[in-house]
ROFI-9332 format. One record per residue (C-alpha): residue in one letter; y, z, x negated. Coordinates in steps of 0.2 Angstrom, whole numbers, plus 2048, in hexadecimal, padded with zeros to 3 digits. Example, Ala and Ser with C-alpha at 12.3 -4.5 7.8 and 13.67 -1.06 7.14 Angstrom:
ROFI-9332
TIGU,code,y,z,x
TIGU,a,7EA,827,7C2
TIGU,s,7FB,824,7BC
end
This chain:
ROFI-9332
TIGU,code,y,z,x
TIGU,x,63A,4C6,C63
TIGU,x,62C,4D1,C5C
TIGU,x,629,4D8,C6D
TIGU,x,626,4C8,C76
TIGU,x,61C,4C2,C68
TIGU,x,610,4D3,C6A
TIGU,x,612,4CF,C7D
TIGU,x,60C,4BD,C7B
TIGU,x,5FC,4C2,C73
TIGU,x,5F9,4D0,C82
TIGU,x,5FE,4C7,C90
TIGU,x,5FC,4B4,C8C
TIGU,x,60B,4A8,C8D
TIGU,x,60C,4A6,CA0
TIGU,x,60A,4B7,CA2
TIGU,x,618,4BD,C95
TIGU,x,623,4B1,C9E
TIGU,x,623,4B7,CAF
TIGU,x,624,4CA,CA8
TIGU,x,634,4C3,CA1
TIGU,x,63B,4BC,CAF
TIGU,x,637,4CA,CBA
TIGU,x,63F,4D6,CAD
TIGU,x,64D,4CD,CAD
TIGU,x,650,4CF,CBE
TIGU,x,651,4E0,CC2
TIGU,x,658,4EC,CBA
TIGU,x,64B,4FB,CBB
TIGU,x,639,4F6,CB5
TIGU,x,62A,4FC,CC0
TIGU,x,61D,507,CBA
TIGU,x,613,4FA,CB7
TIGU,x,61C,4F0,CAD
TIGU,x,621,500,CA3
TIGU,x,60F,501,C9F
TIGU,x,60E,4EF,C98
TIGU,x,61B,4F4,C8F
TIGU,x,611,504,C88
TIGU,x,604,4F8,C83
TIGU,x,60E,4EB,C79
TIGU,x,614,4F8,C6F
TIGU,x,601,501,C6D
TIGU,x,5FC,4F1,C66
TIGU,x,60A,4EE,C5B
TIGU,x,606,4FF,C54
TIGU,x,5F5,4FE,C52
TIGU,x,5F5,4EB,C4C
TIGU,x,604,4F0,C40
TIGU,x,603,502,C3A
TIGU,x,5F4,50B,C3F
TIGU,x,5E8,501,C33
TIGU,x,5DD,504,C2D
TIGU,x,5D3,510,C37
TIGU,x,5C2,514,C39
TIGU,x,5C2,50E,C4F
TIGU,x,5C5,4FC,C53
TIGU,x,5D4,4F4,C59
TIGU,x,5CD,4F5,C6A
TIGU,x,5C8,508,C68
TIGU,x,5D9,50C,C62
TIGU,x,5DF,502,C72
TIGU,x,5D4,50F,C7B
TIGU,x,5DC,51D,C73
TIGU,x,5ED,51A,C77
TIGU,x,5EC,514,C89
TIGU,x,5E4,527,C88
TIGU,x,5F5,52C,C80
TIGU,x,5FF,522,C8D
TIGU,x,5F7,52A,C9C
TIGU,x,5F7,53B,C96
TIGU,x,60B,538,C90
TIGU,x,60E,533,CA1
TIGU,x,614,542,CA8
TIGU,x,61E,546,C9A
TIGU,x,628,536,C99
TIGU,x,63B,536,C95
TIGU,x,63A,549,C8D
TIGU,x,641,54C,C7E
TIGU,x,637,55A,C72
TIGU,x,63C,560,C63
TIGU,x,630,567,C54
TIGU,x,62F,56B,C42
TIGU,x,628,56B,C32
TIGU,x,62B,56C,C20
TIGU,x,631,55B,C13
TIGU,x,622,554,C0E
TIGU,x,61D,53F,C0C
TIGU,x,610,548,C1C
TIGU,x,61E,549,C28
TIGU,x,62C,53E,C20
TIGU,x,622,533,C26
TIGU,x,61E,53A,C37
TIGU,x,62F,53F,C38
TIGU,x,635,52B,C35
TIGU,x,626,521,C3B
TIGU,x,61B,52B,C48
TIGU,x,627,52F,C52
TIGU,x,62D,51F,C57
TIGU,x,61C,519,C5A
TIGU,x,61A,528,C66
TIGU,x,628,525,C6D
TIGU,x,624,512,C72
TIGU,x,614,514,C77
TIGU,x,614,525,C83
TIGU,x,626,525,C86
TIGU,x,62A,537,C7F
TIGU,x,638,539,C71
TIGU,x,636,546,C65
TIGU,x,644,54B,C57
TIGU,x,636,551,C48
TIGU,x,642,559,C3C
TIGU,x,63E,55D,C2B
TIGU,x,645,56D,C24
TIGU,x,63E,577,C13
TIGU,x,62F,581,C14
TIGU,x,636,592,C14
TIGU,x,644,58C,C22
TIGU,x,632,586,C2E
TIGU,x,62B,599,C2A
TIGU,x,63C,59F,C2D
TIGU,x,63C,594,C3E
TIGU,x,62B,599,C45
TIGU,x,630,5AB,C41
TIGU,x,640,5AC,C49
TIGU,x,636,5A2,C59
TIGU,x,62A,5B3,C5A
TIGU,x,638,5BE,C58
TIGU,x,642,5BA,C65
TIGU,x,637,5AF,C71
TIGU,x,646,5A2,C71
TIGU,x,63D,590,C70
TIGU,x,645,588,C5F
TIGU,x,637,57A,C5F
TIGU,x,62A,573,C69
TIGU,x,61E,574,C5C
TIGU,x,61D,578,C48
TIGU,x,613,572,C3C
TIGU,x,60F,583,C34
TIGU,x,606,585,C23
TIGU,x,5F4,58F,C29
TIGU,x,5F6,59D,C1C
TIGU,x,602,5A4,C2D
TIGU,x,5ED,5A5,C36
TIGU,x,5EC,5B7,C36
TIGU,x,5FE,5B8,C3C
TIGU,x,5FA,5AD,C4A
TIGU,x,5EB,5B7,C4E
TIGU,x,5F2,5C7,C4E
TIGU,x,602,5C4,C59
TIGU,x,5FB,5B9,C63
TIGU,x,609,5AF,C67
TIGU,x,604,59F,C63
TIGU,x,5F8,598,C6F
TIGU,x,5E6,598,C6A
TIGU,x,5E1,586,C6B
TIGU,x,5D0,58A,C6F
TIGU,x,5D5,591,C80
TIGU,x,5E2,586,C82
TIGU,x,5D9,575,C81
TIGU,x,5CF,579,C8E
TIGU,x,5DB,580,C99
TIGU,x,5EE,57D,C99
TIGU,x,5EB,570,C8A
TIGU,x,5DD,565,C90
TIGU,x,5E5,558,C99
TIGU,x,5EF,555,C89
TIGU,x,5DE,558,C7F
TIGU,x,5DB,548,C78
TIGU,x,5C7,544,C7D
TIGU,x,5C4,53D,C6A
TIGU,x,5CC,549,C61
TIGU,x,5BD,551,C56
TIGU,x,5C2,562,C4F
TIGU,x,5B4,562,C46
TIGU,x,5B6,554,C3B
TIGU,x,5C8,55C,C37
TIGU,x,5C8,562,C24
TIGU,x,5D2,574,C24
TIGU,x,5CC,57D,C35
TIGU,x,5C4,58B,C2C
TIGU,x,5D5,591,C28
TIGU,x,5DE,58E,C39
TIGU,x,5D0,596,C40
TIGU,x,5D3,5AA,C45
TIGU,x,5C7,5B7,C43
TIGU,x,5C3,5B7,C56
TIGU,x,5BB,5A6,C51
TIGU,x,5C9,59D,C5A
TIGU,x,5D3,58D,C55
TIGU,x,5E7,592,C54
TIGU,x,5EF,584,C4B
TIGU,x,5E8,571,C4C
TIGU,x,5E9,569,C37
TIGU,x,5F5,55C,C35
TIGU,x,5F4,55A,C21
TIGU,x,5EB,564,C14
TIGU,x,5F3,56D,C02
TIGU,x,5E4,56D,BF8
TIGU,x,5E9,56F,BE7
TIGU,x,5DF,567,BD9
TIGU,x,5E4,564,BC5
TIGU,x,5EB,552,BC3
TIGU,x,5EB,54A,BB3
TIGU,x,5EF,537,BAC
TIGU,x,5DF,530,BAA
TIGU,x,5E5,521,BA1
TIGU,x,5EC,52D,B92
TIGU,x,5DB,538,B8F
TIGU,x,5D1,527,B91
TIGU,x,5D9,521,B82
TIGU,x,5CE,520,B71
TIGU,x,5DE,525,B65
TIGU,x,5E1,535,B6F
TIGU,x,5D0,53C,B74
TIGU,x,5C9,539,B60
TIGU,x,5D8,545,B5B
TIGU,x,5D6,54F,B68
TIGU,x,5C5,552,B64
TIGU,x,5C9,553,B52
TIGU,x,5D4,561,B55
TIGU,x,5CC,56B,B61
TIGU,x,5B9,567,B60
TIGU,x,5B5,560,B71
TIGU,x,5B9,551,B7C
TIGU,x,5C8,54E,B84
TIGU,x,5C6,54F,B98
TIGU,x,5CA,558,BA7
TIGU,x,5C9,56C,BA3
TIGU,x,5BE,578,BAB
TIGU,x,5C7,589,BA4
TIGU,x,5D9,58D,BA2
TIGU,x,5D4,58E,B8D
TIGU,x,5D2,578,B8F
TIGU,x,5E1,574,B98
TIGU,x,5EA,57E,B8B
TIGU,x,5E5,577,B7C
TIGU,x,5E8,565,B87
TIGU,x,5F9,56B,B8B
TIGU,x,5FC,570,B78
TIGU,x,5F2,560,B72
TIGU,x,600,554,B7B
TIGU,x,60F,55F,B7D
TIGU,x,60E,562,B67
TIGU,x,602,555,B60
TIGU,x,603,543,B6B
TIGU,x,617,546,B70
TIGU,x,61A,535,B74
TIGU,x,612,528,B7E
TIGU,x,619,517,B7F
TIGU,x,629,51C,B77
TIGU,x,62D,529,B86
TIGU,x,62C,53E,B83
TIGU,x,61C,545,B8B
TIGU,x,616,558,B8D
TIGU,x,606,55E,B92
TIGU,x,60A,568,BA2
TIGU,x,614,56A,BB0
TIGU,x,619,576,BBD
TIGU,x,629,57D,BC6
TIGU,x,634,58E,BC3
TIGU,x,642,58C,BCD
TIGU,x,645,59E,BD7
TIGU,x,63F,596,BEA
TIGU,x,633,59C,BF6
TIGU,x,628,590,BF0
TIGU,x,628,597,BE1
TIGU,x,620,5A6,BE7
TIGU,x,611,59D,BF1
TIGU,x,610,593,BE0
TIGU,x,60A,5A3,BD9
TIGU,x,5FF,5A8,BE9
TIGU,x,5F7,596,BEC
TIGU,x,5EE,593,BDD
TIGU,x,5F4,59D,BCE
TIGU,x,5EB,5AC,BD3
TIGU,x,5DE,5A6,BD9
TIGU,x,5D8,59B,BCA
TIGU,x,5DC,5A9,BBE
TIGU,x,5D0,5B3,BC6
TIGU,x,5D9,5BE,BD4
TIGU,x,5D1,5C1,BE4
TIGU,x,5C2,5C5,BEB
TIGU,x,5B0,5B7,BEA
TIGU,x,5AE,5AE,BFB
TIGU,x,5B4,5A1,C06
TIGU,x,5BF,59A,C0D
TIGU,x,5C7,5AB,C08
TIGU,x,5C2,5B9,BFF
TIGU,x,5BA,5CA,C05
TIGU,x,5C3,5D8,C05
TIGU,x,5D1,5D0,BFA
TIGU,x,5D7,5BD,BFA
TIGU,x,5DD,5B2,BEC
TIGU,x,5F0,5B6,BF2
TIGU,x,5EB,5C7,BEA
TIGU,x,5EC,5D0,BFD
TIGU,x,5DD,5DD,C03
TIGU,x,5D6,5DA,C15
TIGU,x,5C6,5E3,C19
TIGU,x,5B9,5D7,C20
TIGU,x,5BB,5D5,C32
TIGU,x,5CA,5DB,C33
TIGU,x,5DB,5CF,C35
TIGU,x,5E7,5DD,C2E
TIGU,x,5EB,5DD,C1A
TIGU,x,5EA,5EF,C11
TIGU,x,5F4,5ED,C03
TIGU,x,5F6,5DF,BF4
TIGU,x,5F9,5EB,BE6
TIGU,x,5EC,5F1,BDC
TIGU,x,5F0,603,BE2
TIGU,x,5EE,5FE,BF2
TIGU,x,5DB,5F5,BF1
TIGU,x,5E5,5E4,BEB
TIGU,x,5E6,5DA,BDE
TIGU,x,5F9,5D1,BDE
TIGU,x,5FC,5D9,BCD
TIGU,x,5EC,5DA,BC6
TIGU,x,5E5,5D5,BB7
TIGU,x,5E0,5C3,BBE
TIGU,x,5F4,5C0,BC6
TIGU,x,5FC,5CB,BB6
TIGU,x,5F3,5BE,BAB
TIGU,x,5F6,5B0,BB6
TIGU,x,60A,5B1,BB6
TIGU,x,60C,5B4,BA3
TIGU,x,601,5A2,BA0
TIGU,x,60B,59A,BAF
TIGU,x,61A,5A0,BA4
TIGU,x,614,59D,B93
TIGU,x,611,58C,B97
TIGU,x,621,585,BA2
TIGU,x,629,58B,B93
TIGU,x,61D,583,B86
TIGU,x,616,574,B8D
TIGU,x,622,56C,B9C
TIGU,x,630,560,B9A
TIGU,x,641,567,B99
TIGU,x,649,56F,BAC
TIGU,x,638,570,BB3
TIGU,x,63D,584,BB3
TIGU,x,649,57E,BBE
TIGU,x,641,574,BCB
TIGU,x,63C,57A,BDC
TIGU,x,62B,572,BE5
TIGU,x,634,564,BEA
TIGU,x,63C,55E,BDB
TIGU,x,629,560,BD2
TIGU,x,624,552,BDA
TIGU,x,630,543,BD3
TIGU,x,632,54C,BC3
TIGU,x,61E,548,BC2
TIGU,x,621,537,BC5
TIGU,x,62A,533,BB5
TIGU,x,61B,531,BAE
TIGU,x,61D,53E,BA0
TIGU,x,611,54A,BA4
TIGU,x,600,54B,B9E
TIGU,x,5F8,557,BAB
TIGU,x,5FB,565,BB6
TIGU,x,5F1,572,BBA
TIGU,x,5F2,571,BCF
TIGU,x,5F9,565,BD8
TIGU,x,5FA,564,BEB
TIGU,x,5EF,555,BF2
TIGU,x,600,553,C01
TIGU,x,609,54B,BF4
TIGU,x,5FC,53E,BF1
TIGU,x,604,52E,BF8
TIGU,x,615,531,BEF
TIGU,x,60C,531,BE1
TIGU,x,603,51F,BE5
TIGU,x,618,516,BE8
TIGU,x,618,506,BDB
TIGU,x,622,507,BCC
TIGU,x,633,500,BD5
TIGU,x,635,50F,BDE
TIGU,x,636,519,BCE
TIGU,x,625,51E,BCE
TIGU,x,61E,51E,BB9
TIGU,x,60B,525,BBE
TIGU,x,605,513,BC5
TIGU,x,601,504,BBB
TIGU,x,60A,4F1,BBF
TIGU,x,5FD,4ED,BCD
TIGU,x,601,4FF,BD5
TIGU,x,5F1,507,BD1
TIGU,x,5F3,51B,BCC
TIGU,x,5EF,51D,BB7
TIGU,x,5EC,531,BBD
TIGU,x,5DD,53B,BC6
TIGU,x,5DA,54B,BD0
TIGU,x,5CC,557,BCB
TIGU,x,5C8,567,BCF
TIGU,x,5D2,574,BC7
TIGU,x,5CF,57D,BB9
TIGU,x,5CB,591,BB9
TIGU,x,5D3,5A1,BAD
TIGU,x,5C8,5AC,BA6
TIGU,x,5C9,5BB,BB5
TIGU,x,5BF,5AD,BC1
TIGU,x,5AD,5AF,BC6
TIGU,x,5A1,5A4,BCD
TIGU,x,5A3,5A5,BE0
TIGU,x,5B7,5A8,BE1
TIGU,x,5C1,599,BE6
TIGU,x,5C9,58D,BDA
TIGU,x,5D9,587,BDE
TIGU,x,5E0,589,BF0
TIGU,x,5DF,57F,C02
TIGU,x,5EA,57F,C10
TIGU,x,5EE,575,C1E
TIGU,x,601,571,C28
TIGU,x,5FB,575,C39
TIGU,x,602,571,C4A
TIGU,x,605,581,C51
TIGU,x,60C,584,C62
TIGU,x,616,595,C66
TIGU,x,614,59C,C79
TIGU,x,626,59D,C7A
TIGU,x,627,58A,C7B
TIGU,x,628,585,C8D
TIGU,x,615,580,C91
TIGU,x,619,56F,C97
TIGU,x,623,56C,C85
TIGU,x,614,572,C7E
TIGU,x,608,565,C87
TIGU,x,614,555,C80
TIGU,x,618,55D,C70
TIGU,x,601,55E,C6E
TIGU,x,602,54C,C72
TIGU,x,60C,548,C65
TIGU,x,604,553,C59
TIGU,x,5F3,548,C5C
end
């Protein structure tokens, strides 16, 4: 019924009519009306889903009859790609690829494993040169892996060679947030962003807005209550609500949180922001010269890391990351709620969604629409009408940190195509990707 309601509004009613007689009819449909088809369910994804958007209706119309034309050699495969569980591709995963599917006629199976079990994927793919997936979303911090072994395709050769046809004519790289760090040193793109882990503090606004809190706050510590530039303030705010305020409404709060559970993201915990707002690492961007904020030495122009200890020219177990770990420590113990040390990266996320936590000192922006659900699906960080009683701000920094050395960390999940993949799986599995 939806269909020919869509179809109505595209063709007209006489129009609709005779294109469901003539359907009914015959049992194959012609290319033509498969492309009618195409375009009832364009509209129906434009007019339903992909709003709002900064083209028009009738510039998104323009987009996918681009998408349906460049599909068309494609139609009826089945690809097969993969990335890691986040709301990002959840959705992807459960929405995106139907939509692809309707309007250009290619099915693809978007499976969701762990982080470590893509890294583990995309490894095994360049080992072996047997094609697991068609394409991966692959976090960027794998760039200079890319770049040395070159076997991923380079984007930038590839969309104007075997890619182009499939290279979508509106699709402005340079608008893209994240490039820099899919970009290899030869100056060339490797991996196209999908969505971005910038990490920021988070913190409920609606609690340090409160006159009661912030006049004993001040009382006790001599300064306003508000977001912390140093590690010395979110302390004495984690102290101030874990040990003084303790209750809220009649529930148990703390004034941190963070994860401990032994995981492989527990050690890119450490290496994506710890370090680096500590102080580890090197001054510049997007990374720092000779040693970046995971602690790892790599002379300047050069893709090849020397060493990360401090013996050899690093900084993993520096002062800066020594320092850092002891207060991530000190203050999962101190300040979280009971079981955070438990947790994993995955099971953070709803555990901040009780609503018993004050603050936390990085938080990754990916996790931003979970964050957002309304209150009857469990989520205690929104008000009645839905709208968010927390912020983001930039994190604070510990003592090591200088002016010029990144705060906090950024990367982006990026589409990354292997030249294992059969090139013709690798031209659908762009489309999709875009």
């Amino acid at each position: 019924a939806r269909e020919r309601i869509w179809l109505y509004r595209l063709l007209g009613r006489e129009k609709m009519r005779r294109y469901l007689l003539s359907a009914a009819a015959v049992c194959a449909v012609t290319a033509g009306q498969a492309a009618f088809a195409d375009e009832a369910a364009a509209r129906k994804w434009i007019d339903e889903e992909f709003q709002p958007s900064v083209l028009t209706k009738d510039e998104q119309m323009g987009e996918m009859q681009w998408f349906m034309t460049a599909a068309e050699p494609f139609k009826g495969m089945e690809i097969n790609v993969l990335s890691e569980g986040i709301p990002t591709h959840s959705y992807e995963s459960e929405v995106l690829t139907k939509a692809f599917e309707e309007i250009t006629g290619i099915k693809v199976n978007h499976q969701i494993l762990g982080e470590g079990e893509v890294v583990q994927a995309v490894q095994t793919q360049m080992q072996t040169q047997r094609n697991l997936y068609d394409a991966y979303v692959n976090d960027s911090d794998l760039i200079g892996t890319h770049s040395r072994l070159q076997l991923a395709h380079n984007l930038t050769d590839m969309m104007a060679g075997d890619f182009k046809a499939q290279t979508n004519p509106g699709l402005d790289l340079e608008d893209f947030m994240g490039t820099q760090f899919t970009t290899g040193p030869d100056g060339d793109l490797y991996q196209l962003p999908d969505q971005q882990f910038a990490n920021l503090y988070w913190f409920r606004k609606d609690w340090f807005d409160r006159a009661d809190l912030q006049e004993a706050f001040k009382a006790k510590y001599g300064y306003d209550l508000g977001v912390p530039v140093n590690w010395s303030a979110y302390e004495d705010i984690a102290e101030f609500f874990s040990e003084d305020v303790k209750e809220i409404d009649g529930t148990t709060i703390y004034g941190h949180m963070d994860y401990g559970k032994r995981a492989p993201d527990l050690g890119w915990r450490m290496t994506d922001a710890w370090l680096s707002m500590a102080g580890a690492g090197s001054k510049g961007e997007p990374n720092g010269v000779p040693i970046d904020e995971w602690g790892i030495r790599m002379e300047a122009g050069s893709c090849n890391p020397a060493g990360a200890s401090v013996s050899r020219g690093g900084a993993a177990n520096g002062p800066a990351a020594v320092y850092a770990i002891r207060k991530w420590d000190e203050w999962l113990r101190k300040y979280a709620p009971p079981g955070a040390a438990s947790y994993d990266f995955y099971q953070s996320l709803p555990a901040l969604a009780q609503g018993n936590v004050a603050q936390q000192i990085f938080w990754y922006t990916a996790f931003t629409a979970d964050m957002v659900k309304p209150k009857s699906e469990g989520n205690n960080t929104v008000d009645d009408a839905g709208a968010p009683l927390w912020r983001m701000a930039p994190s604070p920094h510990g003592p090591y940190w200088e002016e010029g050395q990144k705060v906090g960390y950024q990367d982006v999940g990026s589409w990354t195509f292997l030249k294992s993949t059969p090139l013709e799986r690798s031209q659908a599995a762009l489309l999709y990707a875009q």
